[in-house]
C-alpha positions as CSV (number, residue, x, y, z in Angstrom):
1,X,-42.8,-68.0,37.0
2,X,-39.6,-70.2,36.2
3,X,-41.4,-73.8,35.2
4,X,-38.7,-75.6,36.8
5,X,-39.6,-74.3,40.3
6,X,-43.3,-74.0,40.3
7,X,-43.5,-77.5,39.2
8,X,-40.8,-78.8,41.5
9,X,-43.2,-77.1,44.5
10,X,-46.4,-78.9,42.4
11,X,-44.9,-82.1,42.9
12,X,-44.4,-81.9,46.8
13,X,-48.0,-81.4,47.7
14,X,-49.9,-81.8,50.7
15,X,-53.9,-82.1,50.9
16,X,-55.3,-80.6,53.7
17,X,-58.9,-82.9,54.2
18,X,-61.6,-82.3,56.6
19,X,-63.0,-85.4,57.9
20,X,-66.5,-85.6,56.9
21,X,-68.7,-88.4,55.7
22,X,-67.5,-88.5,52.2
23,X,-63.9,-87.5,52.7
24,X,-62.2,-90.5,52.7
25,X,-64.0,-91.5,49.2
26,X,-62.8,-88.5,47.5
27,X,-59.4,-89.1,48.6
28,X,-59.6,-92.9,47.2
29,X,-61.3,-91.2,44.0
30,X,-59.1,-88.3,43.2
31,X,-56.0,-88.4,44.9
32,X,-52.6,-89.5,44.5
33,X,-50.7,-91.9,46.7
34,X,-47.6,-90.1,46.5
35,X,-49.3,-86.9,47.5
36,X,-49.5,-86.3,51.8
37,X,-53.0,-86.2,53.1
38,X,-53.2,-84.2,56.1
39,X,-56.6,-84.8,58.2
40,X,-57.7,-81.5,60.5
41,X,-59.1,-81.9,64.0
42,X,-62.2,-80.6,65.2
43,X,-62.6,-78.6,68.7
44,X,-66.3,-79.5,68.2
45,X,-66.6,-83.4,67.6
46,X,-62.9,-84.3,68.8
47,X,-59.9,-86.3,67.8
48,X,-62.0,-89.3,67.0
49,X,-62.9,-88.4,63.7
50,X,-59.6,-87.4,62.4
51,X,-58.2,-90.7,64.3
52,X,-60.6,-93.0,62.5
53,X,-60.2,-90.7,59.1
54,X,-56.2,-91.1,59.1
55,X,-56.6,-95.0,60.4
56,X,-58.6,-95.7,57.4
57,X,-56.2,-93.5,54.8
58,X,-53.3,-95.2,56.3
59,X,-54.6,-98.6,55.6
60,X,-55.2,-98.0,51.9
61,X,-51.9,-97.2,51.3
62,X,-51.7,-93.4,52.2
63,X,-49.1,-91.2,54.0
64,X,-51.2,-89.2,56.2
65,X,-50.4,-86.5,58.7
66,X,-53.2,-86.4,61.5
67,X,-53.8,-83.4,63.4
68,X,-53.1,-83.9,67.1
69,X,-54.2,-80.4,68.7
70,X,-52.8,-80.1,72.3
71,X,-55.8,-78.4,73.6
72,X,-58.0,-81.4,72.6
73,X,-55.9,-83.8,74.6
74,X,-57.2,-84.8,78.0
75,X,-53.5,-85.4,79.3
76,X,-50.0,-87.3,79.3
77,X,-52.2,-90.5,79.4
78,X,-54.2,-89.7,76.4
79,X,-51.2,-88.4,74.6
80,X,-49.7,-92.0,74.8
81,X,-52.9,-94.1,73.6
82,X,-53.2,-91.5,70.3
83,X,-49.7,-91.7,69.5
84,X,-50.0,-95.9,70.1
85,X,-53.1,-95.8,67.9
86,X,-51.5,-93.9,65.6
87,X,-47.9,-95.8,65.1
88,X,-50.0,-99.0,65.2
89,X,-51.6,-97.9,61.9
90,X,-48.1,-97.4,60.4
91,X,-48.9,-93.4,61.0
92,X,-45.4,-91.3,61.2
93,X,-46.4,-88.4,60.4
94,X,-48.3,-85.9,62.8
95,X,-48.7,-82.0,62.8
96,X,-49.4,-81.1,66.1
97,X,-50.9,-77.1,66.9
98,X,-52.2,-75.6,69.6
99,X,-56.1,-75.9,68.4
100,X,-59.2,-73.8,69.1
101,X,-60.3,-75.9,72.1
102,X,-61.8,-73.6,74.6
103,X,-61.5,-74.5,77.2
104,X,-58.9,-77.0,76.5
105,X,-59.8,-80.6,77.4
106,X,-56.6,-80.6,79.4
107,X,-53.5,-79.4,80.7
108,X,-52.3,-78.4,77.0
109,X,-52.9,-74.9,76.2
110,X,-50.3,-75.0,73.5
111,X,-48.0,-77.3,71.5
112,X,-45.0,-76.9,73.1
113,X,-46.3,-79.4,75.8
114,X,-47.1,-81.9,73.8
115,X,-44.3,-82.1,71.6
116,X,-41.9,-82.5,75.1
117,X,-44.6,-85.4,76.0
118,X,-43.8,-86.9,72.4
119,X,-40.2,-86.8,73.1
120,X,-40.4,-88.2,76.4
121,X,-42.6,-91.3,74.8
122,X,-39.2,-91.6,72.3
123,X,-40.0,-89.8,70.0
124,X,-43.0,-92.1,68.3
125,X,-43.1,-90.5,65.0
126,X,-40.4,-89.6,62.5
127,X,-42.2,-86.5,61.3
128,X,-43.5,-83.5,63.7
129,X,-45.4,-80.8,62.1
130,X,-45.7,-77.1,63.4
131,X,-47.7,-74.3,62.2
132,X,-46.1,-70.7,60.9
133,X,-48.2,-67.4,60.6
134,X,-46.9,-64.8,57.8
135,X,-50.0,-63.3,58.5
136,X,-50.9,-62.0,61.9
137,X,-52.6,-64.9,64.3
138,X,-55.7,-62.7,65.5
139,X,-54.5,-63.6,69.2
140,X,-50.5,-63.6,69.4
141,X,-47.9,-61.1,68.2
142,X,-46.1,-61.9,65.5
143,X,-42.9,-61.7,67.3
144,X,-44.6,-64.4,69.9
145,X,-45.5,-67.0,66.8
146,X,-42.0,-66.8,65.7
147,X,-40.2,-67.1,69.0
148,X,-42.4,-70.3,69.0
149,X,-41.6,-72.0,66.5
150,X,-37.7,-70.9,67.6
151,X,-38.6,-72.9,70.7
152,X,-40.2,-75.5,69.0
153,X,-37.5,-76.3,66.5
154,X,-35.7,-78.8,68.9
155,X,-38.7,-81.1,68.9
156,X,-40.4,-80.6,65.3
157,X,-39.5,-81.6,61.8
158,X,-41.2,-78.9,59.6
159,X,-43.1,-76.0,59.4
160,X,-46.5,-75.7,57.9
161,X,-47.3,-72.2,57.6
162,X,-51.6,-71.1,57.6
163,X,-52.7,-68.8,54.7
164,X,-51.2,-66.2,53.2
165,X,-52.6,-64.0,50.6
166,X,-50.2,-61.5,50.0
167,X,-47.4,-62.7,48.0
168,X,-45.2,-59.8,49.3
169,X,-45.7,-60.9,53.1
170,X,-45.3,-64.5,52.6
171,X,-42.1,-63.7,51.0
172,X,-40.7,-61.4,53.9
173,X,-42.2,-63.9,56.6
174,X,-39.7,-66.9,55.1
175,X,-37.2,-64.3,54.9
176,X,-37.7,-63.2,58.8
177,X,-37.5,-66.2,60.2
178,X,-34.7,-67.3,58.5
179,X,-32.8,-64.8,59.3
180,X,-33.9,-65.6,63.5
181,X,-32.7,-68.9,62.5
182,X,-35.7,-71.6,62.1
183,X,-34.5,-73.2,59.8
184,X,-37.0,-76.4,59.8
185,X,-38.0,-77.1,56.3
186,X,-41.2,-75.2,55.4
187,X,-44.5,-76.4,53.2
188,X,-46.3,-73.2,52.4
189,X,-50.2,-73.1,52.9
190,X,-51.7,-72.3,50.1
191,X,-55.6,-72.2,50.0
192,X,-56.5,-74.1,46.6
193,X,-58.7,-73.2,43.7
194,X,-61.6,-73.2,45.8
195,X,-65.1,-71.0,44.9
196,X,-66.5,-68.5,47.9
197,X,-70.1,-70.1,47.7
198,X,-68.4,-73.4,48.3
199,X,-66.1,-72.5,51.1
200,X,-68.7,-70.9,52.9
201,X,-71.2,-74.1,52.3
202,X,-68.1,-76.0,53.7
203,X,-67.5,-73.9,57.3
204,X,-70.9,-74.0,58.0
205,X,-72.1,-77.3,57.6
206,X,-69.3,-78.7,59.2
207,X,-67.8,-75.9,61.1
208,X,-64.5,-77.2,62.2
209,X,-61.0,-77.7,60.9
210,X,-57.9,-75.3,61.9
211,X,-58.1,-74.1,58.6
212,X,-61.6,-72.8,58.3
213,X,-61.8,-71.6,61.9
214,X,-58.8,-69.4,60.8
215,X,-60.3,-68.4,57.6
216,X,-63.3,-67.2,59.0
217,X,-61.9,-65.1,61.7
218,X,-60.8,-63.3,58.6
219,X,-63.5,-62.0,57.1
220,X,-61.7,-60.1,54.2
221,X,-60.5,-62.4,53.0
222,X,-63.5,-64.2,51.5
223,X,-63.7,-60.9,49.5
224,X,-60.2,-61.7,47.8
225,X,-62.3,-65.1,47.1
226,X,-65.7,-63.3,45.8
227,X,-64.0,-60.7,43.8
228,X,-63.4,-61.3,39.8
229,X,-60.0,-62.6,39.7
230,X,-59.6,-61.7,43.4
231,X,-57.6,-65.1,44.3
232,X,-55.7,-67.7,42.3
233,X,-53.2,-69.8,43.7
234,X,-51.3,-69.8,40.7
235,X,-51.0,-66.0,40.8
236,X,-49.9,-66.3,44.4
237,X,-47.3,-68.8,43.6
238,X,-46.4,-66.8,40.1
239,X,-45.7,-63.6,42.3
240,X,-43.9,-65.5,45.0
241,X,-41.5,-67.7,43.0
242,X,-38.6,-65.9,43.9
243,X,-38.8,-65.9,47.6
244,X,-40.1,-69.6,47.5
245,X,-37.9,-70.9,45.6
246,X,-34.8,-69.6,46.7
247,X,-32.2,-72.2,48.3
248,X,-32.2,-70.4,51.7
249,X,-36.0,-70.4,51.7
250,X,-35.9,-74.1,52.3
251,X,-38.9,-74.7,51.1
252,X,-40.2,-78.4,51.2
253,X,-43.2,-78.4,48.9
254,X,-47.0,-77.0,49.1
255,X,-49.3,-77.4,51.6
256,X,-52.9,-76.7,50.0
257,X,-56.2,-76.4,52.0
258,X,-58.7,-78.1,50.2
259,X,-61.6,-77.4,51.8
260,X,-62.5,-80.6,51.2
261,X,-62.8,-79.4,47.2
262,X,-60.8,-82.5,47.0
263,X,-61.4,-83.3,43.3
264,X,-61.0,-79.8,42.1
265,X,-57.8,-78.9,44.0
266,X,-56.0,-82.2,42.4
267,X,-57.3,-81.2,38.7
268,X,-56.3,-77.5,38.8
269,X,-52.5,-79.1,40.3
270,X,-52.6,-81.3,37.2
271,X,-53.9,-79.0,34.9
272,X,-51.3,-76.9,36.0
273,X,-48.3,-79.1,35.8
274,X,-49.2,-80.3,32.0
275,X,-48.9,-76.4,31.5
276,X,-45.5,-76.5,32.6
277,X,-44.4,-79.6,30.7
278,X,-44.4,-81.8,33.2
């Protein structure tokens, strides 16, 4: 992979955190100021704790990018006190998906809604995340996930897109919906250098998060995570240097899942970058 690229991606990082107990102390411990901290939501216990996680990140100096799912909000009127909590903690960031909620607490059953309701509360927060699928969503047509985020584009600032494994698919997906004209800038999800024994101790104590509740509708893919050399992110990104780096890509930076394997995730990105000279 060209070291010039890989380490230009490296250096525009996003950490996806789940907010558990000891979450925000392994951010303060291990992670960078500069680098985005992205907090997940949880269908089970709420927006409260990602609130209170992001509040408390903001406050020591963080940019952080809460999670807002639209089918955990109750309705226009709860919309407008998270987005006031939110800005009043210097919060500008937000990435707002439709979320696992089912039923939904509300009228919300996808983002859409809620980032109209944004815009019609002026438009609170300078950033407006929305999630990609280069690999199939196990409920919506691929066709349907990029039509949304088509219809999407008018109210959103970027793209996030969920994991990929297959550096062949991630690269046609960018490629695809280029070509349909989203042309949002796009962090890629990348799942980090996290261990299968780990992961799994991770979605089942705490059982939430977009990103494991994705993961583990996909069973086969914690075989790519158990077999010898079966995942690296640095593989991933070797093979898919081309397609991510390309100008047309438009690719903002990396978006890694941490599992909440904060510390690790951080030293393999280092370890990584003092490889490539940085």
């Amino acid at each position: 992979m060209g070291a010039e690229g890989l380490r230009a991606l490296l250096d525009s990082v996003r950490y996806e955190v789940l907010p558990a107990k000891a979450t925000e102390d392994k951010v303060l411990a291990h992670v960078p100021r500069g680098v985005v901290v992205t907090v997940t939501a949880s269908p089970v216990k709420g927006l409260e704790p990602t609130l209170d996680l992001a509040t408390r990140l903001a406050a020591h100096g963080y940019r952080v990018a809460p999670h807002v799912p639209a089918r955990l909000l109750r309705d226009d009127t709860h919309l407008k006190e998270v987005a006031g909590r939110l800005r009043e903690a210097g919060v500008d960031d937000v990435f707002v998906p439709a979320g696992d909620a089912d039923p939904p607490a509300g009228p919300f059953d996808g983002a859409l809604p809620v980032l109209r309701g944004l815009g019609e509360l002026g438009s609170p927060f300078a950033r407006v995340g929305v999630t990609g699928y280069p690999e199939s969503h196990p409920l919506l047509h691929d066709d349907v996930t990029v039509q949304a985020m088509w219809d999407k584009r008018e109210h959103a600032t970027y793209v996030v897109s969920n994991l990929c494994f297959d550096p062949r698919v991630l690269g046609e997906w960018v490629a695809r919906i280029r070509r349909r004209g989203v042309t949002l800038p796009l962090h890629v999800g990348v799942a980090g250098p996290v261990q299968r024994a780990k992961l799994l101790a991770v979605a089942t104590r705490i059982g939430v998060g977009e990103s494991t509740r994705f993961l583990t509708r996909h069973g086969s893919w914690f075989l790519r995570f158990a077999a010898p050399g079966g995942y690296s992110p640095e593989r991933l990104l070797t093979r898919a240097e081309a397609a991510l780096t390309a100008p047309s890509a438009r690719v903002a930076g990396l978006h890694l899942f941490t599992f909440n394997q904060i510390a690790e995730t951080e030293r393999w990105r280092r370890a990584l970058l003092d490889r490539l000279g940085s």
